[in-house]
N, C-alpha and C positions, 0 to 999 in steps of 0.2 A: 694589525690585530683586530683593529676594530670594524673594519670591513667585514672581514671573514664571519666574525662573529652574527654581524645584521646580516649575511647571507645566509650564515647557518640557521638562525633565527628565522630570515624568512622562506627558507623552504620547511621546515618545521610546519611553520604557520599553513602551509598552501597543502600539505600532505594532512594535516587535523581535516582543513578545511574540505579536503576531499574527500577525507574517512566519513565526516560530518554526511557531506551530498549524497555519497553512496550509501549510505546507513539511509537515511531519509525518504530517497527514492526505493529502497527495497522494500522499506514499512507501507510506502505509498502503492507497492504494488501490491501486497501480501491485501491491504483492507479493499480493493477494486477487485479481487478475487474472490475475498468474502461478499462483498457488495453481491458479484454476481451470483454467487453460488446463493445468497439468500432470495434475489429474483427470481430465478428459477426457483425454488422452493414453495415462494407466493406463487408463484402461479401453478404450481402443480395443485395447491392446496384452493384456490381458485376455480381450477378447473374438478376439482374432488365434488367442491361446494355445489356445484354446478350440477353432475350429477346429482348429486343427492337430492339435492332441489327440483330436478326432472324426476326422479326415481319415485317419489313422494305425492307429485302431481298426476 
């Protein structure tokens, strides 16, 4: 019985622990998405500057 039970116990354990991974690495991808979508954003607002700054001269 008591076998059974540390097996049960550790696949429990290894399926959190992979809920845990997969959760983590999806956040991970979700903020390098933002990351990018914000670079591109400075640089369009960069390149805006830019203009303007020739426009002016």
């Amino acid at each position: 019985m008591g076998v059974i039970l540390t097996l049960f116990y550790g696949f429990v354990g290894l399926v959190v622990l992979f809920l845990i991974f997969v959760y983590a690495v999806s956040i991970g991808i979700d903020n390098s998405k933002q990351v990018k979508a914000l670079r591109s954003e400075l640089k369009e607002i960069k390149n805006q500057l830019k203009d303007l700054d020739e426009n002016v001269k």
